[in-house]
C-alpha positions, -999 to 999 in steps of 0.1 A, spaced: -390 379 -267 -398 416 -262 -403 414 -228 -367 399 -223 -350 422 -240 -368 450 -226 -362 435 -189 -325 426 -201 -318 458 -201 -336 472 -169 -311 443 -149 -282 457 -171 -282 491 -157 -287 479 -121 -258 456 -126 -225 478 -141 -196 480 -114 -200 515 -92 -231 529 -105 -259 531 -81 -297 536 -78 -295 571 -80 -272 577 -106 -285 549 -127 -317 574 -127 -302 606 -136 -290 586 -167 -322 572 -173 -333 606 -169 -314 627 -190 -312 596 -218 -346 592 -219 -346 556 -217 -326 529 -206 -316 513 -233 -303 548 -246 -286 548 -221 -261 520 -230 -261 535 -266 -247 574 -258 -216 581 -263 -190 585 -241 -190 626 -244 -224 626 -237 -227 607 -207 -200 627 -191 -222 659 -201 -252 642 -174 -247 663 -144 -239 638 -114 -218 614 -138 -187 626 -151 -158 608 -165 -155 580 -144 -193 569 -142 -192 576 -182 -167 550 -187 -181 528 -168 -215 525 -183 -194 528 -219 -172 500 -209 -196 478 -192 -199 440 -199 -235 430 -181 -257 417 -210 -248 380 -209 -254 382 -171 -286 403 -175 -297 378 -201 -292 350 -176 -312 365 -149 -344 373 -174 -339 332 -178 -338 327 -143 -366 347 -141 -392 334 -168 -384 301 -154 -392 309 -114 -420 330 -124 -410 360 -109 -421 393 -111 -402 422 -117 -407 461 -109 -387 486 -123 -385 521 -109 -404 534 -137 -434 507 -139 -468 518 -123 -467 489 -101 -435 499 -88 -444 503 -49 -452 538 -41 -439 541 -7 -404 531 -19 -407 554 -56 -402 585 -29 -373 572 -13 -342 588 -29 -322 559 -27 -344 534 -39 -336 504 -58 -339 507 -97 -354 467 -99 -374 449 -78 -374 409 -80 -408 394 -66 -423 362 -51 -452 357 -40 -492 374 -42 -490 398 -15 -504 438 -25 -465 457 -20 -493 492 -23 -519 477 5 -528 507 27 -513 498 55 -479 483 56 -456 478 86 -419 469 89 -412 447 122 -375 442 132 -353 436 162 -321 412 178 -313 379 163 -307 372 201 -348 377 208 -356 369 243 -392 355 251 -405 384 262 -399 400 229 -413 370 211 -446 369 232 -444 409 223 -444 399 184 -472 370 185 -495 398 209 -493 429 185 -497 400 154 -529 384 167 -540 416 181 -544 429 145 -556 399 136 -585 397 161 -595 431 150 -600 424 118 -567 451 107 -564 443 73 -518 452 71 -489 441 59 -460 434 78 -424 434 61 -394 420 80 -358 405 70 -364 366 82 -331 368 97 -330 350 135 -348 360 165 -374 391 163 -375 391 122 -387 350 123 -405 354 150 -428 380 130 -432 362 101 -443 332 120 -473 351 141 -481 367 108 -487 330 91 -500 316 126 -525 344 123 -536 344 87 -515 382 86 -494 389 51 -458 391 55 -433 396 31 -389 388 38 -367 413 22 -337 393 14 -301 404 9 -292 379 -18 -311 367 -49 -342 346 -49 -327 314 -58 -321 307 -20 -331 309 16 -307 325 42 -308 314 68 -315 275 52 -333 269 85 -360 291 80 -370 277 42 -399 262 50 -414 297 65 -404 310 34 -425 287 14 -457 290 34 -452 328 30 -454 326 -12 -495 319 -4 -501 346 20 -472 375 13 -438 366 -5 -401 373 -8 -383 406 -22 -350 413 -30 -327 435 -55 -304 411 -55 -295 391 -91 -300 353 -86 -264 338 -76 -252 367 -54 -228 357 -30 -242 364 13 -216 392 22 -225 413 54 -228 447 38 -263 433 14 -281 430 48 -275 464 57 -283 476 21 -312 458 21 -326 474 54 -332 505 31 -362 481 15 -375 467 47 -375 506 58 -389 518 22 -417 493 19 -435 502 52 -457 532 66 -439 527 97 -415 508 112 -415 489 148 -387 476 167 -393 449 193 -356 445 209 -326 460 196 -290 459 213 -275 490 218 -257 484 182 -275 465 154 -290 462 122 -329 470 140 -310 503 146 -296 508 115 -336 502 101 -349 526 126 -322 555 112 -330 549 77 -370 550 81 -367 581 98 -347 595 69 -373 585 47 -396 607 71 -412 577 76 -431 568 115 -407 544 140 -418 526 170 -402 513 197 -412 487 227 -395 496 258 -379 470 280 -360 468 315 -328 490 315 -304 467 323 -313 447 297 -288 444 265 -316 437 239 -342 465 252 -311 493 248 -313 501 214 -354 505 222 -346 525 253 -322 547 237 -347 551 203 -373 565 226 -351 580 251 -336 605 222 -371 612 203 -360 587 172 -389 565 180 -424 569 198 -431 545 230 -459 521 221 -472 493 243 -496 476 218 -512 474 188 -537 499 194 -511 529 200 -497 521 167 -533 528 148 -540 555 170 -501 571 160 -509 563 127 -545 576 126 -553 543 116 -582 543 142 -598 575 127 -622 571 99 -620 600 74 -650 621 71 -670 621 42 -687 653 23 -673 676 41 -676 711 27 -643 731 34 -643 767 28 -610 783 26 -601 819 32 -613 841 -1 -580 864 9 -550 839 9 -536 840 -24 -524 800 -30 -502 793 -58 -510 763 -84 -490 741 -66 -509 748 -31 -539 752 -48 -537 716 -63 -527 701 -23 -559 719 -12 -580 705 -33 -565 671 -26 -571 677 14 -606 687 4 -613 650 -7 -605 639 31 -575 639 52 -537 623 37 -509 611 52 -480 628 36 -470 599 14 -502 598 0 -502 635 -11 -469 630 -25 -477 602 -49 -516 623 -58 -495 653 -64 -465 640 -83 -440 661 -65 -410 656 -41 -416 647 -6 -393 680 7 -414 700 -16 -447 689 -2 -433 691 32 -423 729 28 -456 732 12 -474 720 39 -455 741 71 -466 770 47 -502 761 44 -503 754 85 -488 793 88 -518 803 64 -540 785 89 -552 763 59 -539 724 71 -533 711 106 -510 685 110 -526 658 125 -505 624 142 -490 601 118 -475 625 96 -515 629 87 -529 663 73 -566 679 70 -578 711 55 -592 731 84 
């Protein structure tokens, strides 16, 4: 089949020994496709800023097909869905993370591009107060009729415990999983992992047969991160993969919450030193988080904006303040609409806010003044 070849060789690239997401895109970049990629030569691959010897030879010397060929099987037969970087149904909020992963295996009918999406993560060691926190802010969202998403890892402790409100209260949830799709970890927690394929489903870019090692959970934190508008930590140790979560979601410029707990309490630490430090804003319930995220405000319609007949803008400005004149954006949103890197908007916007054009408004929201 087309489609198997084609997809063959999107799971080739992702698979060859030492190249990573963002190399594997420079290639695909410079090639001008991915299957071009495995046909350049040698001395032209080396020629690909970023690549050099090394990461020529491996790509030259690879020996993934057979395997990639399996997993298209593997796939077909599971009735998985795939998304590569380059598809249109690749989710957004993860296309503007840097280090994003090149494939994307799915499960499940859940919308990864639903306009509100939140990661929820914490300690495998959750104590009941953070588990009464989880099924409160769940059936809080719930009861208000807040259509979201929430993204977690299904690991032990806060991560079940969200998934399990979230199905408890009719919520979609999707488990980013740090192996392939062809099993559950942990086995326990399978039968959550079913019910979720009718209300959410299960990511990973992880190959089928991947072995559990320690180091995929913390890669796959970059996804849980990546997936989400914001991310919310419930309890976290002082040390921890939550933590790890938090760090890379505020590297992706993305919003992180925190609930605070008593200080001499191990699992409320790593919340207490998040907020304590300004890597995470103190919320209490459900309704600080839409109020942070501006999810509370409903954007005003024809509006007429007139802006200043003597600030010279240049295309690029021009093009974000005609965006802002359609109603307020969060900066993800203006990044996707405008095609262009999220430091370049960002830059773009502090200048606009100088002009006295934009004000930045919580939530990493911004309106045309």
């Amino acid at each position: 089949m087309e489609f198997s070849n084609d997809l063959a060789y999107k799971i080739a690239i992702s698979l060859i020994p030492g190249i990573g997401a963002v190399t594997a895109r420079n290639l695909i970049a410079y090639v001008g496709s991915v299957e071009g990629v495995f046909q350049e030569k040698e001395k032209n691959l080396m020629k690909i800023p970023g690549v050099g010897e090394v990461n020529a030879q491996k790509v030259v010397r690879q020996n993934v097909f057979e395997r990639a060929k399996h997993e298209v099987d593997f796939i077909l037969k599971n009735n998985i869905q795939t998304y590569f970087y380059l598809d249109e149904n690749y989710p957004a909020r993860l296309k503007n993370c840097s280090d994003a992963p090149i494939i994307l295996y799915f499960k499940g009918n859940a919308n990864l591009n639903q306009p509100k999406i939140i990661s929820i993560v914490g300690t495998r060691n959750a104590t009941n107060y953070g588990k009464e926190v989880c099924d409160e802010l769940i059936r809080n969202f719930s009861e208000k009729n807040r259509p979201i998403l929430v993204v977690s890892g299904l690991a032990y402790g806060i991560d079940i415990q969200a998934h399990k409100a979230c199905l408890k209260y009719n919520i979609p949830t999707i488990a980013v999983f740090a192996h392939g799709l062809d099993t559950v970890y942990p086995s326990l927690h399978a039968p959550f992992a079913a019910k979720m394929l009718d209300n959410g489903g299960l990511i990973s870019d992880f190959t089928s047969e991947t072995k559990i090692d320690r180091q995929n959970f913390l890669r796959r934190n970059r996804i849980i991160a990546g997936l989400a508008d914001a991310t919310v930590i419930v309890e976290s140790a002082e040390k921890g993969g939550a933590l790890v979560t938090a760090d890379i979601a505020n590297s992706y410029n993305r919003d992180v919450f925190a609930f605070s707990g008593r200080c001499n309490d191990p699992f409320s630490r790593g919340c207490n030193k998040l907020i304590k430090f300004n890597e995470a804003v103190l919320v209490e319930n459900q309704a600080d988080i839409e109020k942070a995220m501006n999810w509370d405000v409903k954007t005003p319609v024809n509006k007429v904006f007139q802006t200043s007949l003597f600030v010279e803008l240049s295309p690029e400005e021009q093009k974000l303040v005609d965006l802002l004149k359609e109603g307020d954006r969060f900066v993800d949103e203006i990044t996707i609409e405008t095609q262009l890197s999220m430091s370049k908007v960002s830059a773009m916007l502090l200048g606009l806010e100088f002009k006295g054009l934009v004000k930045s408004l919580p939530g990493k929201m911004y309106r045309l003044k």
